[in-house]
N, C-alpha and C positions, 0 to 999 in steps of 0.2 A: 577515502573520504570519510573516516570514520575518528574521526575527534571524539568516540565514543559518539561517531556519527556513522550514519548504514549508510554506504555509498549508493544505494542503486542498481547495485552491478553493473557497472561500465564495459556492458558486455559490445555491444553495438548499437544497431536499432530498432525498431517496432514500431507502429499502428495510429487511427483518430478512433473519432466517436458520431455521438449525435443518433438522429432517430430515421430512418432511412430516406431515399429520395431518390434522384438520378445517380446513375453511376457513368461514369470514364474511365476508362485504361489508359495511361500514357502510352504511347509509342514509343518505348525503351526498347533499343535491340535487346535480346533473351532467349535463351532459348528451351526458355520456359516454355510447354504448349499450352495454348489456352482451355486444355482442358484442367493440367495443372492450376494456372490461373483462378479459375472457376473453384475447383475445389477447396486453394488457399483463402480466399476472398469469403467461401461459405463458411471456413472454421473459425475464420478470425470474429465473423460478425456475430458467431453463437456464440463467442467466451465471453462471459461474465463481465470480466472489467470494462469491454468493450459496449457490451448492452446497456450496463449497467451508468455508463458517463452517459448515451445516450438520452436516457429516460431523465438523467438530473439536470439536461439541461433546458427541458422543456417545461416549466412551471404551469402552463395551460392556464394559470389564472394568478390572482394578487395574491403576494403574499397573506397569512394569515393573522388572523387578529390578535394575535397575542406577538406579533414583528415588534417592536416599538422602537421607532429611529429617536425617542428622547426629546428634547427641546430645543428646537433652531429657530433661527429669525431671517429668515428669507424670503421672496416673494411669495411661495407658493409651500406650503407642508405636506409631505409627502406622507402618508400614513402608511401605506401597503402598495408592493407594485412585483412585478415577474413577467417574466419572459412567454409572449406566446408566440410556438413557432407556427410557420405558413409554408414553407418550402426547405429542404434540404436539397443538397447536390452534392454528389460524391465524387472525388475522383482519386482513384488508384493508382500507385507509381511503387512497381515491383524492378529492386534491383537484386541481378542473381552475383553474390556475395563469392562463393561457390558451390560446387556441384549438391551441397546438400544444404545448403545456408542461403534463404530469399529474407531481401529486406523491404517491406512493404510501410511506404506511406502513402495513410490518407489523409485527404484534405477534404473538408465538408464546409460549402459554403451554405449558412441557416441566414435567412430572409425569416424575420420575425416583427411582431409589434411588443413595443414598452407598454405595459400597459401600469399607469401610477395610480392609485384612488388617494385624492388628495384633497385637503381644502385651502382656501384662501384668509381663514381667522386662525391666526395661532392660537395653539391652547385648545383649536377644537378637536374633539376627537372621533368626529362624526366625517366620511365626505363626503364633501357635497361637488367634486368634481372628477373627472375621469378624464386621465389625459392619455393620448396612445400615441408614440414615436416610434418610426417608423426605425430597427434595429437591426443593421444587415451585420455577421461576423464571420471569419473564417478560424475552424479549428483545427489543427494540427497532431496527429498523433503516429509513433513509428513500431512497427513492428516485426520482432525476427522470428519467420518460419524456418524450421531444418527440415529436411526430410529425413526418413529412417529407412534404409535400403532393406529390403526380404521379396524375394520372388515369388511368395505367398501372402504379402502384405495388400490389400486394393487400394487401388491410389487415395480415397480419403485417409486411410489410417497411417499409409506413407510422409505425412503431413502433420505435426503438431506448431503450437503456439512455444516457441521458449521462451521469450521477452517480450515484455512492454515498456513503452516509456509511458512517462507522463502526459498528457492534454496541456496544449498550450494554444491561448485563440484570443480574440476579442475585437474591436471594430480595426479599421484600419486607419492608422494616421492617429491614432490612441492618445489624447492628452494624459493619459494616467498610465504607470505597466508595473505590472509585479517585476521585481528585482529579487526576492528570496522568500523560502519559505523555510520554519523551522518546526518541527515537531518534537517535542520533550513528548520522553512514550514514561510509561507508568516506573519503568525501571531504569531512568535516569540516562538513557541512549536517546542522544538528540540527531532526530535524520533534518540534515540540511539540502536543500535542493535551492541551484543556482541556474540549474542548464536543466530544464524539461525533458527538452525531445533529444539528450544524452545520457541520460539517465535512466537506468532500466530494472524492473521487477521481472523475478525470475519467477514463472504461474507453478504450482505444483497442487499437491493437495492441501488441504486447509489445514493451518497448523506446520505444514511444512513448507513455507514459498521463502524460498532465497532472497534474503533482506527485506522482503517486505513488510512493511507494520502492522503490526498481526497484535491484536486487542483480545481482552472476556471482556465480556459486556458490562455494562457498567463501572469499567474503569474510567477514571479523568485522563486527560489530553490536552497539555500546553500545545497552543498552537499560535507560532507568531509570521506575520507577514511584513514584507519589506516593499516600498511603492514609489515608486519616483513618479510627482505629480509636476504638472507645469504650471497650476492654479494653487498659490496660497492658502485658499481656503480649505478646511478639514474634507475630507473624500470618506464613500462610506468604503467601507470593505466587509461584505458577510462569506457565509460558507453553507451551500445545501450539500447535503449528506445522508447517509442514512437508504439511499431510494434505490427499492430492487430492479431488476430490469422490467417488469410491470406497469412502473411510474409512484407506488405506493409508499409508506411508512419515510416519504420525505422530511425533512427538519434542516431547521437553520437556523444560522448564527450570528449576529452579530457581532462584530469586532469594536473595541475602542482605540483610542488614539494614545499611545503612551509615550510617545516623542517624535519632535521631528527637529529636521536640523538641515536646513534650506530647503529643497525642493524632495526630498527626502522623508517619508513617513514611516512609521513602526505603529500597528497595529498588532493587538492580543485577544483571545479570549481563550476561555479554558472550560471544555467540551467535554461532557460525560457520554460515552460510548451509549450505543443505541444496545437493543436486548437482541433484538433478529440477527442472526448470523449469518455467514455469506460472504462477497467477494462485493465488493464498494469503491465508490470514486468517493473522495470529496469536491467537489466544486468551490474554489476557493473567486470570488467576483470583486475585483476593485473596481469601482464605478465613478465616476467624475462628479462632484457634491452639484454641480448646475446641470446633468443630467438629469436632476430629483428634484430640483427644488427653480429652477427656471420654465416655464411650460412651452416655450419656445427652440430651447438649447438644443442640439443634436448630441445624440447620446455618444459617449466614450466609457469604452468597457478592457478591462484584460481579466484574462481568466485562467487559470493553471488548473487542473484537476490533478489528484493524490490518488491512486489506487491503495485500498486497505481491505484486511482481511477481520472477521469478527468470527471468535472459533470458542 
């Protein structure tokens, strides 16, 4: 899948995300012990891309004041708005592949509020309202452990992370859903992602991770999104990025609308890489334009997150 495009490594599958909460273990036959278990579930939640989607998708407050959604004429103007979460819940589904190969997905259901600061005059740039909707979502993420056989190895070190896919979540029954994502990288190799949670980044050291998109800082980043809406009206689509497993050095981006053609949207913007280096998601959010701008709507969200490396 390389059109002069990075497949992913369609190795198998891997892992979710999000910020912790309850946990479940499926009841899969395995003959996995739960101590194994225990120890895969602790490695996977320490690695980086893993913590790291986590932390981006918790905005804790409104977007910032330098967001600017532009000029629309609808009931309500939305000026700044983000995700605060209230509850996560985990649940784990380890399938043993074979004897050295578990494939673990999580599912994390986040009960969160919208929260919008918005006003009622267009043109104002002040608000003078606060709307909160109530945003339940489920995220998806897969992940492939191997283990490494030595009779002197202890079972945590008998366990590494070798693949991840992509993040793929948003409300359920979604009027809006990403359909593709493309990334034009600085040297002309465009990674295309069609299928998320088949698609996989191989972790290594920084600088060295099998296909995955690996930036210097300050390079630019064609980034375009593909959305099938079921409302005619334009949809927004941004992207939070940038945020360590912390919650810190967050940034976002707005996309525009560069074509559509029926229920069919193409959204672009072009993103200059952050300075801090590190292992990163992006959060890419298509959102439903009467999510933002109706104070009544119930919200419709999809969401994909990109694991990237900054070296």
């Amino acid at each position: 899948m390389l059109k002069k495009k990075f497949s992913f490594l369609p190795l198998i599958l891997a892992v979710l995300l999000l910020i912790g909460g309850c946990t479940k273990e499926s009841e899969i036959v395995s003959s996995l012990s739960n101590a194994d278990k225990e120890v895969i579930k602790q490695i996977i939640e320490n690695d980086d891309f893993i913590a790291t989607a986590d932390a981006s998708l918790n905005d804790g407050t409104y977007l910032p004041m330098d967001f600017d959604f532009g000029s629309f004429s609808k009931e309500i103007y939305p000026l700044r708005w983000g995700r605060v979460v209230k509850k996560v819940t985990k649940e784990y589904n380890y399938e043993q592949v074979n004897d050295t190969l578990v494939v673990v997905t999580i599912t994390r259901t986040v009960e969160s509020d919208l929260k919008i600061a918005a006003t009622y005059t267009q043109g104002n740039k002040t608000p003078d309202t606060i709307i909160t909707k109530p945003l339940n979502e489920v995220f998806r993420r897969k992940v492939q452990v191997v283990k490494k056989e030595s009779a002197d190895t202890s079972r945590a070190r008998k366990w590494k992370v070798w693949a991840v896919s992509l993040v793929q979540g948003g409300t359920e029954n979604s009027n809006i859903t990403i359909k593709k994502i493309s990334l034009t990288l600085p040297n002309g190799d465009v990674v295309e992602v069609t299928d998320p949670l088949n698609q996989f980044y191989r972790p290594g050291f920084l600088g060295h991770r099998g296909g995955i998109p690996s930036f210097n800082p300050a390079q630019n980043v064609k980034v375009s999104v593909t959305v099938q809406s079921s409302a005619p009206d334009t949809d927004l689509v941004s992207m939070t990025f940038g945020v360590d497993k912390f919650g810190f050095h967050r940034a976002r981006k707005l996309f525009k609308m560069v074509s559509q053609n029926g229920n069919e949207e193409v959204y672009e913007a072009d993103v200059k890489v952050h300075m801090h280096r590190g292992s990163f998601n992006a959060m890419i959010h298509a959102i439903s334009r009467e999510s933002l701008f109706d104070d009544s709507a119930p919200v419709s969200v999809s969401v994909w997150g990109v694991p990237y490396v900054v070296f």
